[in-house]
N, C-alpha and C positions, 0 to 999 in steps of 0.2 A: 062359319068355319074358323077362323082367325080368334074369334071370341072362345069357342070351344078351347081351341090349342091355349089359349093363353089363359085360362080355367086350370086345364090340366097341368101348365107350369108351375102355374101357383099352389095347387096342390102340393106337386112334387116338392115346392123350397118349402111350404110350411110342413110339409110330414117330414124334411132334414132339419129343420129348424128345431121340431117339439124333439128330436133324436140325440142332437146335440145339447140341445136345452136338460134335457133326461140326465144322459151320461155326464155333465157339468153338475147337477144336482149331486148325481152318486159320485162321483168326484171329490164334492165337498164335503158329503155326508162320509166319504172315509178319512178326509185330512182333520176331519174334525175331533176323529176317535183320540182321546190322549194315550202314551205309551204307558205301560205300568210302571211306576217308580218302586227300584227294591230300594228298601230303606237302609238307612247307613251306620252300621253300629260299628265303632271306632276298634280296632286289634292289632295292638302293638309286638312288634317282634325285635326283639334286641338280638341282633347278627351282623358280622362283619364288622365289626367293631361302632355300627351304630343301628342308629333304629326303624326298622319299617313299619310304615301303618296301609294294615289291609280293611277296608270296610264295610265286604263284603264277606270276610273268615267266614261268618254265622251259616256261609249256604255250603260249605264243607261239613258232608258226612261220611260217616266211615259205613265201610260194605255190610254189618250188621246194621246199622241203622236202615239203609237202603230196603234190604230182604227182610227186615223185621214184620210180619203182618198187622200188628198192632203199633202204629206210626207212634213216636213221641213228639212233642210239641215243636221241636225243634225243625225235625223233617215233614209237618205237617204246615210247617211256616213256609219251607224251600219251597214245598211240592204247590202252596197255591199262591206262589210266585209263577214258577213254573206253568203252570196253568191260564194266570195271566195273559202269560206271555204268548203261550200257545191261542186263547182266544183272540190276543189283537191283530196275530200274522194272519189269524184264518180270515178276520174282519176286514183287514186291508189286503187280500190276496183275493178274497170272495169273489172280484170279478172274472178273475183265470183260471176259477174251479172247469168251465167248458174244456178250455183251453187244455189245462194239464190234462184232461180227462185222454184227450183227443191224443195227446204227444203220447200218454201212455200207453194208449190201445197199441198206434205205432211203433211205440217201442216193442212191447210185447210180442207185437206180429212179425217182429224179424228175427225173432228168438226160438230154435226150434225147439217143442215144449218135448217131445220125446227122444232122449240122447243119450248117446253111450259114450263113456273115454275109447281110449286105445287099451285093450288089456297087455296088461306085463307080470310076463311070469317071472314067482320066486318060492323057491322051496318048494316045487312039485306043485305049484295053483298057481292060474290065472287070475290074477286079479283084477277088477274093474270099478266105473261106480255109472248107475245109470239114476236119466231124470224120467219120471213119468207124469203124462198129460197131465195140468190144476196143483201139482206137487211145485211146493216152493226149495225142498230142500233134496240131495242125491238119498241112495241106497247103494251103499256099499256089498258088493258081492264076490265073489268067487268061485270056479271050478276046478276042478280036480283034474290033475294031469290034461285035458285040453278044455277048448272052448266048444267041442263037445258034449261034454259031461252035463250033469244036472245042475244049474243051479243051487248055489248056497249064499244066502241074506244074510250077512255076517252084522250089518247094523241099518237099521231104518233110521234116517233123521229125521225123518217126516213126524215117526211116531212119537221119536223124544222129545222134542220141539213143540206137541199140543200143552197148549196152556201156558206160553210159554211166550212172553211180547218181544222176548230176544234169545236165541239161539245160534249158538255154533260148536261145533266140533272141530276139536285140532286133530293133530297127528294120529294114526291109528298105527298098531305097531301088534304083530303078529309073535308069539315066540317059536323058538325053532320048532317043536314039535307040533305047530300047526293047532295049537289047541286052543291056547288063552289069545286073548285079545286087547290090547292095555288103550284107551283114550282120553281125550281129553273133552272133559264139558264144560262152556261159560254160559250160564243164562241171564248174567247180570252186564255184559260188556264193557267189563274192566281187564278181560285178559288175565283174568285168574282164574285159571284153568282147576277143575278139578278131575284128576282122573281115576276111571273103574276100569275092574277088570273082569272080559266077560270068557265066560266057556263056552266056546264054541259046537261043544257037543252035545251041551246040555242045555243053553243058551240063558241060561241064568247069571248074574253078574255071584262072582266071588270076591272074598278079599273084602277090606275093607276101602270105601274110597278117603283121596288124598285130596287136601283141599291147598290152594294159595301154590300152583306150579305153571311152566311154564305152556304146561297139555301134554308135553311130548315122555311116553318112555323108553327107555333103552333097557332091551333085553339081554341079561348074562344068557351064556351058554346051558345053562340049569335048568332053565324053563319053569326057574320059581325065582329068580330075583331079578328087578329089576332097579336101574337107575333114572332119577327125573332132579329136573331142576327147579327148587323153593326161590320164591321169591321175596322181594325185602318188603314187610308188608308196608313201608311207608312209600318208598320209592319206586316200588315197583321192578327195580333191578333185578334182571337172572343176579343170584349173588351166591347159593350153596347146591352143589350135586348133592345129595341124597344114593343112600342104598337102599333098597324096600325088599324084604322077604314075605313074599303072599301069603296072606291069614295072619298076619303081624301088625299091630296097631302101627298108624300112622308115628306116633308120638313116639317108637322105639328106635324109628330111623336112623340112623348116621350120617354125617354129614363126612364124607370123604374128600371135598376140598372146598374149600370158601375162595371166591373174589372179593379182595379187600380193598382192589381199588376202584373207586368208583367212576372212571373212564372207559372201566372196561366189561362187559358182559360175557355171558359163559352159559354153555350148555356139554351135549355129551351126545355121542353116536358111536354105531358100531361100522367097523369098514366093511368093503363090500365083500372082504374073504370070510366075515366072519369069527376072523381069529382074534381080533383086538376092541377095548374101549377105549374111545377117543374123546376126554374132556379137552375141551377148547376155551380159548378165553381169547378178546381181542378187542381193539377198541381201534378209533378211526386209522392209524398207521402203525399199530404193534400186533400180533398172533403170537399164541402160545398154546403149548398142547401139552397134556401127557396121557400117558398110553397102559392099560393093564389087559393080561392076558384075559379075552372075555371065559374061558373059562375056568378061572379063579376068580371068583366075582368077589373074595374076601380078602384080596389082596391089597396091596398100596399103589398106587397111581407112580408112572416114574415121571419125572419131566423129559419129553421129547428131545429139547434142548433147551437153553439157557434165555429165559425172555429179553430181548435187545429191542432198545425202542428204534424201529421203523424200519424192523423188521416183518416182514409179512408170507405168510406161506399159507399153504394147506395140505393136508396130508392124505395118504390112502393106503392100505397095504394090497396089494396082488403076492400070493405065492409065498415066498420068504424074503419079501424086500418092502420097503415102504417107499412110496412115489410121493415127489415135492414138487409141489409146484412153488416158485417163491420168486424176490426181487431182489435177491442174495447178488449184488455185483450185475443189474438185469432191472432196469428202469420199466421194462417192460413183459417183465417177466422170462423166468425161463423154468425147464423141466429138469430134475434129478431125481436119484434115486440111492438108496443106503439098504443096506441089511437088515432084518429088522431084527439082529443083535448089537448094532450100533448107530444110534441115532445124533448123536451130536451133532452138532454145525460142523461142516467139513472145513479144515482151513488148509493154508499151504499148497504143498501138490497130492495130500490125499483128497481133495473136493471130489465128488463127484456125479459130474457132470457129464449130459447124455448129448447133451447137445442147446444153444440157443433155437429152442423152439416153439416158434407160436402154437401158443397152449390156450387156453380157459383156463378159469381157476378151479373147476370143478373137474376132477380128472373120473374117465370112465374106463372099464375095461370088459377084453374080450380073449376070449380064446388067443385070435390069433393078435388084434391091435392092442394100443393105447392111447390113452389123450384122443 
């Protein structure tokens, strides 16, 4: 008996011994793999009054080269760097393929795969976006007057996303008459949104689409012009609002104001009455805005008030008044309000001021509240 038991211990330490012995071998067998080396071609940059050297410039390509289908030598050099790179992590990860499998299933399984938002109505539809079962991406939908009504699929991202190794859609943006539908697509995930615009009653895309923005549009009062933000194609900076008239070449646009400084970025929204467009610009401790009646979309932008650095506000209109929020004399912010026939900085004893009240910077409104 004693002879048995001590047979089967030895077993046991040589079946942990050949396990250790195993995992020690594949151990080695990955320290052993060498890392790819990118190669180093010397690229001098004369800036700031002297010179930098980058040695890896070469694996800088521009977004045509990227989407071009037929590579040139240069992006055919990045891409089986690239690929290198990607085979030695897989090489040396190989043994926590089980592993990740297992985290992923778990993750997965506490994600419920069929979900709806909270719908919110605007302009006579409820709007929502739901996920369905093995679908990686929402469907954006809508119904009419309540969440009764029929169903209407205002955009599938599932569908526009085949074929497709990266996908997203920005902002989607309805015009008043409930008709057109203005978005943003990036399939390359550089945030160079290109946006179409679709007919919701015919559900054909019109217009022409806009390439190198920031995704989002702003609808004039017209229900054929809209405003979007270009960006700098080196930088990438929001840097010019744009006007766009539907069925109008990209290249006819206007640029109705440029950001010239580069601390600061800039976009454009309509308030929640309605009545106004609201270019913005602002960078870590400065805001600035101006404002044109959204329905003269051929108008000139005025300036809100005069840009002061560190300065900061936001603005809204409700009714015939525009609501501030800002840190005007208020470390911690406070609320005001002005006419929206004069907007200036209040000084002196015409300020006007509702009260030091803890606010957000997002102001909301209601029949009866505010903030």
């Amino acid at each position: 008996m004693k002879a048995s038991r001590h047979a089967v211990r030895s077993l046991i330490v040589l079946n942990i011994t050949a396990l250790i012995s195993c995992r020690n071998q594949e151990a080695e067998k990955r320290d052993s793999i060498p890392p790819p080396a990118a190669e180093k071609i010397e690229h001098k940059f004369a800036e700031s009054g002297g010179t930098r050297v980058d040695n890896y410039y070469w694996m800088k390509l521009t977004d045509e080269q990227k989407n071009a289908e037929q590579k040139d030598e240069q992006t055919q050099k990045v891409l089986n760097y690239l690929n290198a790179e990607n085979d030695y992590l897989k090489s040396k990860l190989a043994h926590t393929d089980s592993l990740a499998a297992k985290i992923y299933r778990e993750i997965i399984g506490r994600i419920k795969q069929t979900d709806e938002s909270v719908p919110y109505k605007k302009n006579g539809y409820w709007y929502y976006q739901k996920y369905e079962q093995g679908k990686e991406y929402p469907i954006y939908c809508r119904k009419k007057g309540s969440m009764d009504a029929a169903e209407e699929v205002i955009l599938n991202q599932n569908e526009l996303a085949a074929g497709h190794d990266y996908y997203s859609i920005s902002d989607l943006s309805v015009s008043d008459d409930n008709r057109l539908l203005a978005y943003g697509e990036d399939s390359v995930s550089r945030r160079r949104y290109t946006i179409y615009v679709k007919d919701l009653v015919t559900g054909k895309l019109v217009g022409n689409p806009i390439a190198n923005t920031e995704g989002e549009a702003t609808w004039a009062n017209d229900n054929k012009t809209f405003f979007y933000t270009r960006k700098d194609s080196v930088t990438l900076r929001s840097r010019w609002i744009m006007r766009h008239k539907l069925n109008t070449e990209a290249s006819q646009d206007k640029a109705v104001f440029e950001e010239k400084d580069e601390t600061f970025y800039t976009g454009i929204y309509k308030t929640k009455s309605n009545k106004f467009l609201v270019i913005w610009s602002g960078s870590t401790l400065t805001s600035d805005y101006h404002v044109l009646d959204a329905g003269k979309p051929d108008g000139i932008f005025a300036a809100f008030s005069a840009r002061e650095r560190g300065l900061e506000y936001s603005i809204d209109h409700y009714k015939d008044k525009f609501y501030i929020v800002t840190n005007l004399d208020a470390q911690n912010f406070r609320l005001m309000e002005t006419p929206d026939r004069s907007t200036a900085k209040p000084t002196g004893k015409k300020r006007l001021l509702t009260g030091r009240i803890p606010c957000s910077r997002e102001l909301r409104f209601s029949k009866t509240t505010l903030c």
